[in-house]
Structure formats: C-alpha cells, structure tokens
C-alpha positions in Angstrom: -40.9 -11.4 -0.4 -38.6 -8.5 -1.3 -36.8 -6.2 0.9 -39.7 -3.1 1.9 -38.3 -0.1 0.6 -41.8 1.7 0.4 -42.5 5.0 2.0 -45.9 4.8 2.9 -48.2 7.0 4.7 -47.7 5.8 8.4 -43.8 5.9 8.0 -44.5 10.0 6.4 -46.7 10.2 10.0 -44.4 8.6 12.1 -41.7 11.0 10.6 -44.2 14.1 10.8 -43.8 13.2 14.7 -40.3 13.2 15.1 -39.7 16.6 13.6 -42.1 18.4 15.8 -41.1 16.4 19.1 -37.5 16.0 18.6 -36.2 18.8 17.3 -34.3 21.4 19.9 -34.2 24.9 20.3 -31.1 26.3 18.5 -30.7 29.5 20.9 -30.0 26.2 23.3 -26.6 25.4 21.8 -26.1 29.0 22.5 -26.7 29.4 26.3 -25.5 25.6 27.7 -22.1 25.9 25.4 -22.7 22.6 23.7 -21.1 22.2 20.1 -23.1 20.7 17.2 -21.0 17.7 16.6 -17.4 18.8 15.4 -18.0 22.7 14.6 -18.8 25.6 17.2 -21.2 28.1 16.6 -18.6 30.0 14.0 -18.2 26.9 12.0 -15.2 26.3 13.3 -13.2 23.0 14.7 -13.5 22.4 18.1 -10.7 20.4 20.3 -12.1 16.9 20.5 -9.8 15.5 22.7 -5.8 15.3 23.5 -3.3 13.4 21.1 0.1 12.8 20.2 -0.2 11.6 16.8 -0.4 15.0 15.1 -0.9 18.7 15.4 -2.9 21.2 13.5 -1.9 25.1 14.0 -4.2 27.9 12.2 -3.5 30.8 14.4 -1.4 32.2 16.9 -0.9 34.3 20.0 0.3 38.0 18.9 -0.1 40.1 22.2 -3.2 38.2 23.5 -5.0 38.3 20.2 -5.7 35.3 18.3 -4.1 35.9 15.1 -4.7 34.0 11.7 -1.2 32.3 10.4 -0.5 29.7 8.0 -1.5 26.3 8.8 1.0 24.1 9.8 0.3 20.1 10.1 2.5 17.9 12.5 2.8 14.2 12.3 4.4 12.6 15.7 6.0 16.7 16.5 7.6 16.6 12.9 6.2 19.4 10.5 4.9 17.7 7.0 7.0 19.8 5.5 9.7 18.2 6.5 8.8 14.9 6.5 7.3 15.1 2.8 10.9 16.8 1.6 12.6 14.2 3.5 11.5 11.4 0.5 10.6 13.7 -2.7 14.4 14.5 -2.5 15.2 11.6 -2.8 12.6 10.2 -5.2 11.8 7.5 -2.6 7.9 6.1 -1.9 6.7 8.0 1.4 3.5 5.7 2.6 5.4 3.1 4.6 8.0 5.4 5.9 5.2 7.9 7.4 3.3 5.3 8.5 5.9 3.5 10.8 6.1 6.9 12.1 2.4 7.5 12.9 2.5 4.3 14.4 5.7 4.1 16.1 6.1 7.7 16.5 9.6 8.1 15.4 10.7 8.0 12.0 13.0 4.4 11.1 16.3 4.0 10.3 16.6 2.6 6.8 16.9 -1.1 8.3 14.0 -0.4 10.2 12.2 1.1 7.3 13.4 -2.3 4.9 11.8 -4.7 7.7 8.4 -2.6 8.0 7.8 -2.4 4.3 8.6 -6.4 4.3 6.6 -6.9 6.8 3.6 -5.3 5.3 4.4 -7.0 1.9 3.8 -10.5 4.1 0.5 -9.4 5.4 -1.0 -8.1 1.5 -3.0 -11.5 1.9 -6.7 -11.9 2.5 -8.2 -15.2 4.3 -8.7 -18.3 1.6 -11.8 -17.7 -0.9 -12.2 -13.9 0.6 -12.4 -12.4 -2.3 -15.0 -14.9 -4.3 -17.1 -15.1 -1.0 -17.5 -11.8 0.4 -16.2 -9.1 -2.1 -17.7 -10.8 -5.1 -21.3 -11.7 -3.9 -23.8 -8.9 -3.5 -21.5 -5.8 -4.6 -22.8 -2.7 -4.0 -22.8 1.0 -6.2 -21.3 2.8 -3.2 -17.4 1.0 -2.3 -17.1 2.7 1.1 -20.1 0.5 2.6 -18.3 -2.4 0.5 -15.4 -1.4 2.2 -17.0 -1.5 5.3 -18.7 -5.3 4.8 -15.3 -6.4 4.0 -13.9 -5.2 7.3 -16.5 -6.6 9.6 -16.6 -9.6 7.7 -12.8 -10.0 8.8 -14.1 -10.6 12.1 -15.0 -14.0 11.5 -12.3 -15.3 10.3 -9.9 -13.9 13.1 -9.9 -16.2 16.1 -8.3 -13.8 18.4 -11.1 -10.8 17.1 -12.0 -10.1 20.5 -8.7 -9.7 22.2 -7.5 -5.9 22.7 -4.3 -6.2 24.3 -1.8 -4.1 22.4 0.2 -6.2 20.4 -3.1 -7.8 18.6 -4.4 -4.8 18.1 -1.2 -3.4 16.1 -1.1 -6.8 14.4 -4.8 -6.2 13.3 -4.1 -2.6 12.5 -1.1 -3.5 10.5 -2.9 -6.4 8.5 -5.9 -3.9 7.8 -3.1 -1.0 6.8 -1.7 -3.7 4.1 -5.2 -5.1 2.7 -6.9 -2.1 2.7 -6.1 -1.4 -0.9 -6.6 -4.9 -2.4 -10.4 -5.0 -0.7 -11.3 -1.6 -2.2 -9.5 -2.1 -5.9 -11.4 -5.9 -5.8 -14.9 -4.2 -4.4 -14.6 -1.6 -7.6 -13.6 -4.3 -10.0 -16.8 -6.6 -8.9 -19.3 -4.0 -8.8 -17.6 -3.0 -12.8 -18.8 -6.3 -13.5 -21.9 -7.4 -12.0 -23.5 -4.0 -11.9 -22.1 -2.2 -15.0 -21.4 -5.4 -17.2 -17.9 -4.7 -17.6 -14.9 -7.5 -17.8 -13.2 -8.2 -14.7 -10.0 -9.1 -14.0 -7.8 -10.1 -10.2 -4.4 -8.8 -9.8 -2.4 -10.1 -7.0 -0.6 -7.9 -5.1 3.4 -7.7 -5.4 5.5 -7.9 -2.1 7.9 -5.8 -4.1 6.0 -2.6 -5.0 5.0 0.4 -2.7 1.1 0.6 -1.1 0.8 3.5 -4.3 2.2 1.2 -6.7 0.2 -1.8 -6.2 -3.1 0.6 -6.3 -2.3 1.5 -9.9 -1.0 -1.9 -10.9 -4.2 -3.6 -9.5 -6.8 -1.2 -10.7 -5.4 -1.3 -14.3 -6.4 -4.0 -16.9 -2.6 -3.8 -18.3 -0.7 -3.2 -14.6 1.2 -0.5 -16.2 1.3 2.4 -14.6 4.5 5.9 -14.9 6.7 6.6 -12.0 5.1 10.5 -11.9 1.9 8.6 -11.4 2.9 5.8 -8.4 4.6 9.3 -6.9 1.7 11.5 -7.2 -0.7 9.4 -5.9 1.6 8.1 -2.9 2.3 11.9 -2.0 -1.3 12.5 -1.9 -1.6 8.9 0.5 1.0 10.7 2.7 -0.8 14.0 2.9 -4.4 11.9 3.7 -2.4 9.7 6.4 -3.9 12.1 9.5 -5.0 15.3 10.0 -5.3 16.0 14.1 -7.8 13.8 16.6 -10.8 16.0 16.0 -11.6 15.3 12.6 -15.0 13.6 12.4 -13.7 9.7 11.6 -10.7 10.1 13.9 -12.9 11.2 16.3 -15.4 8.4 16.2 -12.3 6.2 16.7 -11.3 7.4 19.9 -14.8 7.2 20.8 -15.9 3.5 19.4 -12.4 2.2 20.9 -12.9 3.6 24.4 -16.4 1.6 25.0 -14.0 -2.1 24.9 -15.0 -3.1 21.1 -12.9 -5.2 18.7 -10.5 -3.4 15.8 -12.7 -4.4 13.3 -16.0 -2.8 14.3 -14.0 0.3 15.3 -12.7 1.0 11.6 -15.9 -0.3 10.5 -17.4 3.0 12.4 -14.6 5.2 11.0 -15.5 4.1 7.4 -18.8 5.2 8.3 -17.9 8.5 9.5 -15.3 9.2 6.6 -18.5 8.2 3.7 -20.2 11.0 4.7 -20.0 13.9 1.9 -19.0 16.4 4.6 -15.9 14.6 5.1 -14.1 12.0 2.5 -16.3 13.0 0.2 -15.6 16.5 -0.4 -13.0 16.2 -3.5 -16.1 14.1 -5.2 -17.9 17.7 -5.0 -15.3 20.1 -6.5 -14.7 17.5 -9.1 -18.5 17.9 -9.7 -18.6 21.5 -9.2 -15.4 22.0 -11.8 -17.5 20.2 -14.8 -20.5 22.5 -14.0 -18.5 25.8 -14.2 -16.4 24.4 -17.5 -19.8 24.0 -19.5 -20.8 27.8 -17.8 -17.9 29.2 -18.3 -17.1 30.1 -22.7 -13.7 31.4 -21.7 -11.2 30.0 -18.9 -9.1 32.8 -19.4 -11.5 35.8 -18.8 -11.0 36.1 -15.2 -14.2 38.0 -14.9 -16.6 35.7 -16.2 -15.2 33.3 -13.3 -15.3 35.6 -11.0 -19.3 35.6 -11.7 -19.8 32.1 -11.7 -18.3 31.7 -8.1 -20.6 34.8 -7.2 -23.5 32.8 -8.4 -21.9 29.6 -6.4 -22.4 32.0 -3.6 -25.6 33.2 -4.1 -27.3 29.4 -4.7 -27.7 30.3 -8.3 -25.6 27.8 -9.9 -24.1 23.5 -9.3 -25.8 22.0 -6.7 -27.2 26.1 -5.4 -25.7 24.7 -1.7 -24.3 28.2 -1.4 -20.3 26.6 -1.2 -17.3 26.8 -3.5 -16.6 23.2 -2.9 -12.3 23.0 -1.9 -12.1 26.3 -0.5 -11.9 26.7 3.2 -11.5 24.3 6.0 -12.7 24.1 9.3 -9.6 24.9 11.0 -7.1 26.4 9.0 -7.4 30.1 7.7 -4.6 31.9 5.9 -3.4 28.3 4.5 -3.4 24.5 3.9 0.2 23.1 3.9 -1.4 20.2 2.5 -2.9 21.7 -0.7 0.7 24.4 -0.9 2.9 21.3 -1.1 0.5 19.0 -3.0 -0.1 21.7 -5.9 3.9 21.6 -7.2 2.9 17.8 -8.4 -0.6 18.6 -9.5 0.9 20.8 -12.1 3.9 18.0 -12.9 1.2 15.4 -13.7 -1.5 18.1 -15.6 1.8 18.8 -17.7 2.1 15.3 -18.3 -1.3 14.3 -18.8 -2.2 17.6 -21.4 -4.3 19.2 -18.6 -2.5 21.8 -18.4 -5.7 24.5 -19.6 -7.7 22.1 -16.7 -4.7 23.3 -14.0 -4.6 26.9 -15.3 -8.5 27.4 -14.2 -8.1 25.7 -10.8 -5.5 27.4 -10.0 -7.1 30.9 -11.2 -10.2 30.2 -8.7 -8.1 29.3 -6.6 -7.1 32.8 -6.6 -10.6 34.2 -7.1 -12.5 32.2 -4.5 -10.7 34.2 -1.8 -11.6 37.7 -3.3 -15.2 36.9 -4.4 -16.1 35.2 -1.2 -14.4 38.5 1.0 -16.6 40.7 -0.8 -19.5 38.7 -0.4 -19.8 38.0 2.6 -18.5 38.7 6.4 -15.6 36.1 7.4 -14.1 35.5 11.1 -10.9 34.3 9.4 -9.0 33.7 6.0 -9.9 31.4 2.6 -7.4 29.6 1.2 -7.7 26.0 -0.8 -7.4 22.9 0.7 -6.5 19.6 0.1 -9.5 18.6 -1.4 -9.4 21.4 -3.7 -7.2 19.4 -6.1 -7.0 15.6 -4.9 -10.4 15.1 -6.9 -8.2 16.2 -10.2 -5.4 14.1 -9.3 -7.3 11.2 -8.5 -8.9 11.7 -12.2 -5.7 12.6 -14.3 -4.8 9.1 -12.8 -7.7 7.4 -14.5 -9.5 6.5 -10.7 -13.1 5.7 -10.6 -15.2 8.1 -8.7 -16.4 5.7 -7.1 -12.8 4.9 -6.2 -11.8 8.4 -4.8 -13.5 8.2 -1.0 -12.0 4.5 -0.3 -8.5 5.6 -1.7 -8.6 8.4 1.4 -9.4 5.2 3.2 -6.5 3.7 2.5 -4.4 6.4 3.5 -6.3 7.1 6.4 -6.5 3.9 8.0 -2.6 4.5 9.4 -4.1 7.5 11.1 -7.2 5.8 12.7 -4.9 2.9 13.5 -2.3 4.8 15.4 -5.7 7.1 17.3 -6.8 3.7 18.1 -3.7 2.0 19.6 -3.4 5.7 21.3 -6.4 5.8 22.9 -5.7 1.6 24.3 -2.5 3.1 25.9 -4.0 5.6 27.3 -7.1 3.8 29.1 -7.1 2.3 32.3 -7.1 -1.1 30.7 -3.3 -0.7 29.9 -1.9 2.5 31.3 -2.5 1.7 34.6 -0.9 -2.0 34.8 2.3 -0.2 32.8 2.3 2.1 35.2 2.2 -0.1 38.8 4.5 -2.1 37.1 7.3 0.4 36.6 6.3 1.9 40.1 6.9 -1.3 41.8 10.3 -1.9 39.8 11.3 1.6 41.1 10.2 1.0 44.3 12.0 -2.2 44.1 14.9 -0.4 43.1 15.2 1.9 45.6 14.6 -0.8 48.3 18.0 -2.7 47.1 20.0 0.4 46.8 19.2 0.8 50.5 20.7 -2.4 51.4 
C-alpha cells in the first residue's frame, strides 16, 4: 500500500474547520504589539534578539529622527567592507578566513589562517558508505530537504551526538562547515541520475583547494573550473556567511539551540527555515522573474518599455502577478545593500567573461528603474535599493549551477553563520555561562584572599 497522498472530502472539511476557528483577528497584532513572525506591521525587521556575531545598520539618529543611510553589515565589529578588500587585494580565497572570524571572532594571523584551512581540509570526509547509503537511496527533486536528511542522518553515526558542551559542539559545527558542500554537490548529482536519467559521476574532495573551489571541481563532469569563477562564487559565499541574528534561519537557531537539542537537529531546523522561498529562495525568483520580462520585453535598451513591465510587476499584471519586483528591497536596509554594491563590480567581471554582458546591462538598468517605478507607484516608509539576491541568481547561472543547486549553495555559506549563533547562544545560557563565571569569581576571590596574606 502506497503512501496516501489523496485529498479527500473529510481532509477539505477538516481544513474548512481550521480556517474559521483558527484564524485571528488582524486588528489584534495591532493593539497587543505582537509581530507576525520576523516583520512588524510596516514590513519591516524586528530585533530578534542580542548578538555579537554581526551588525546590520539601515538608519541613523539625525536630531532624534530616524533617518534612512546606507546599509552597513558588520561581521565580529569589522565592516564587510573591509573584511572583503582585505583578500580581493590580494587575490586570496575569503571563505576560511571569514569564517575563523565568525567563529572565533577575531580575524587569524596567517599561521592561524594555514592551520584552520588544514584543519577543515582533514574533516572534508563523510562516515564509510555515507554517500551510497543515505545520499544515493531515495533522492529527492528538492536538495534542501536532501540536505536536511543528510544532516539528521549524521546523527547516527556520531557517538557523542548528544553531548553540548562547547568544544563538541564547535567540533560538530566545524565538520558540518567542511561537508556541507560535498553532501549537497553529491545530493544534486544522485537526483541528475535517478530522477532525470543523467550520468553520474563522484569527485573526491581535495584538501588543497578552497571550500569555492572544490564546489566547482565537484559539480563539474571535467573538474575544471577559471580562477574568475572559484573567486566569484567564494566572494558571494563570503557575502552569504551571516547577515544579523534576526534573519528567519538564524533566528530559529537561537531558538532550537536554547531548548537543550543536539547540533544536528538544530541545523536541520535552520535548513528548514532557510528552504522557504521568502528567504534562500529569493534569487530562484528574480532569476525566474528576469526570463519572464526578456521574452516581454523586444528591446533591452528602451528604458521605457522596462519601465512598463516593472509597472505591470507592480500592478499583478505580469510573472508570477505576486505584486513584487523580486531583488529589490530588503527588510531592513533602505538607501542600500553593501552586499549587492560590492558584489556587482564581479558580477560585471564574470558577465564580461561569460558574453553576458547585454544580460548585465538590463539588470543593472532595472536596477535603476525599480526604484523610480516603485516611488511613483506606491507610498514607501523608506528607500529601494537592490539586494543581494538581486544578482546572486545570475551569478550562480553564468557559473553553470543547477537551480536546484542555488538555495543549498547559500547553505553552505550560511552554515558558518548558524554555527557561530549556535555556539553563541551555548555561551551565553546558564548551562555554560554560569559555571565560567563562578569559576573565575572564585579564582578572584581566591586571589584576593592570598594577596591578603
């Protein structure tokens, strides 16, 4: 007997019921000052809690009134500015480097820096017959729930799962940070097989390559892959890392690791949270939205004709008729993303390279237009600028990604944030705080007792 997917009558009932005796009273929200998950009534972010591990700043202070400025983005206090000059400069890798400093909250010295990226090389290993007997057998169309099987399955074969005292945890985080990529790249290249009838083929991972590299060399049937490439993708890994402790999979981090629960489950909840279209996959949308508007659009150079598709973007005339310009606006920033102003320098490097360039020239002209159409459309508490997602969908494409691929690739670059929240929040529970704590109390105590003497 097969798995009951049917809908029937009762179930259509039953649901009838819940909508009539379940629903609540919007002008509620209103008068008890309760948010609707992650948004206040304006649409806006809402502080979820208090963290360390980065900083989002959208407006400011100018003489009491709350001002709109460009966003600025801090990882561990340092602006990403900053940190992302720091290895561009230099034509060095970025991932490893940014993550010891989400993690460790400093950034490391270059022997430090040698040792961490050795150290993750050691742990790009999964458990013995992983791959054939979990990854491989019943693969699934969607990679973010395969993603999240993989991790749970994990579990089993980790005999200290359970235990939550710090250094396990960053042992656990730290093995999930450096496997991430091989169970997603393995997840695509199984479903490719079984489900699309496509040849499939198992790269190893190489100890030697950055987290960006071995993405590209694993994914690809030949394992070749250009330096602009490995760069552009481990820029936009960098830029996915973290992005404050109120986004909604950060969030649900802090949340799952303050009931007690293992590292595993908690991700797992994360990966759930970051699936969700209103989330990781909003670059899957303006990807969508872009190969709607090219086949609407005769001319990419007559700005007015653009100008009218977005109207009827607006209007929920035209795409999906959800009433959004997919990749403009964000939650909390107004004037700017720093994310998409520092990202967009490479976007046009690779479209150069890849002959996009006619692609690049009609992002970036709605990118201009979006702002102007949507001011004169429609009221707006604070600016519209592009964001992140408004070109990591192109990227992710001009580097020959799956779709299917694009959500789980956040993943990988956002499992260093959700690590670090994690670990945070352990620190900063009873469980551990409060021992550290007595104990440095009592050696001060101590301390002072012998200095009397």
């Amino acid at each position: 007997m097969g798995y009951n997917q049917k809908i029937t009558k009762e179930i259509e009932d039953l649901t009838a019921k819940c909508l009539s005796n379940l629903s609540i009273n919007q002008a509620l929200y209103k008068e008890y000052d309760v948010q609707r998950g992650l948004r206040n009534l304006q649409g806006e972010g809402v502080r979820a809690g208090l963290t360390r591990i980065s900083e989002i700043t959208s407006f400011k202070k100018v003489n009491g009134e709350k001002i709109p400025c460009d966003g600025e983005l801090r990882y561990q206090g340092i602006d990403i500015h900053e940190i992302t000059d720091g290895f561009l400069k230099e034509e060095r890798f970025g991932f490893e480097e940014v993550a010891y400093l989400m993690l460790f909250g400093s950034l490391p010295t270059e022997a430090q820096l040698k040792a961490f990226q050795t150290l993750l090389g050691e742990q790009r290993t999964l458990p013995k017959n992983f791959t054939r007997d979990v990854i491989m057998k019943a693969p699934s169309k969607d990679m973010m729930n395969t993603l999240s099987r993989s991790v749970l399955t994990l579990y089993a074969y980790d005999t200290k799962a359970d235990d939550t005292s710090l250094a396990n945890v960053l042992r656990q985080c730290i093995n999930l940070i450096a496997t991430f990529p091989m169970m997603c790249v393995y997840g695509y290249h199984a479903y490719n097989h079984y489900i699309r009838d496509k040849s499939m083929y198992i790269h190893r991972p190489s100890n030697e390559l950055s987290t960006a590299e071995n993405i590209l060399m694993m994914l690809r049937e030949d394992r070749k892959y250009t330096n602009l490439e490995a760069r552009v993708l481990d820029l936009a890994m960098v830029l996915h890392m973290e992005h404050g402790g109120g986004n909604n999979s950060t969030f649900t981090t802090h949340v799952v690791t303050s009931s007690g629960t293992d590292t595993y489950s908690a991700i797992a909840a994360a990966l759930g949270s970051l699936k969700g279209p209103k989330h990781g996959g909003a670059n899957i949308k303006v990807v969508e939205m872009f190969k709607d508007m090219k086949k609407n659009i005769s001319d990419i150079n007559d700005e007015e004709e653009i100008k009218s598709y977005l109207l009827k973007l607006l209007r929920k005339e035209a795409f999906d008729k959800s009433g959004l310009i997919y990749g403009m606006g964000h939650a909390v920033y107004s004037l700017s993303d720093p994310r998409a102003n520092i990202f967009k320098q490479y976007v046009k490097q690779l479209a150069h390279a890849k002959h996009r360039d006619n692609d690049f020239k009609l992002y970036s002209a709605v990118e201009r237009l979006a702002p102007e159409v949507i001011g004169a459309e429609r009221h707006i508490y604070k600016g519209v600028s592009a964001n992140i997602d408004f070109y990591s969908g192109f990227v992710y494409g001009m580097l020959d990604l799956p779709t299917e691929l694009y959500t789980p690739i956040f993943a990988c670059s956002r499992i260093v944030g959700w690590s670090a929240h994690r670990i945070e929040e352990l620190i900063n529970t009873d469980k551990i705080i409060r021992p550290a704590y007595m104990a440095v109390k009592e050696h001060e105590e101590y301390v002072e007792m012998k200095d009397r003497k």
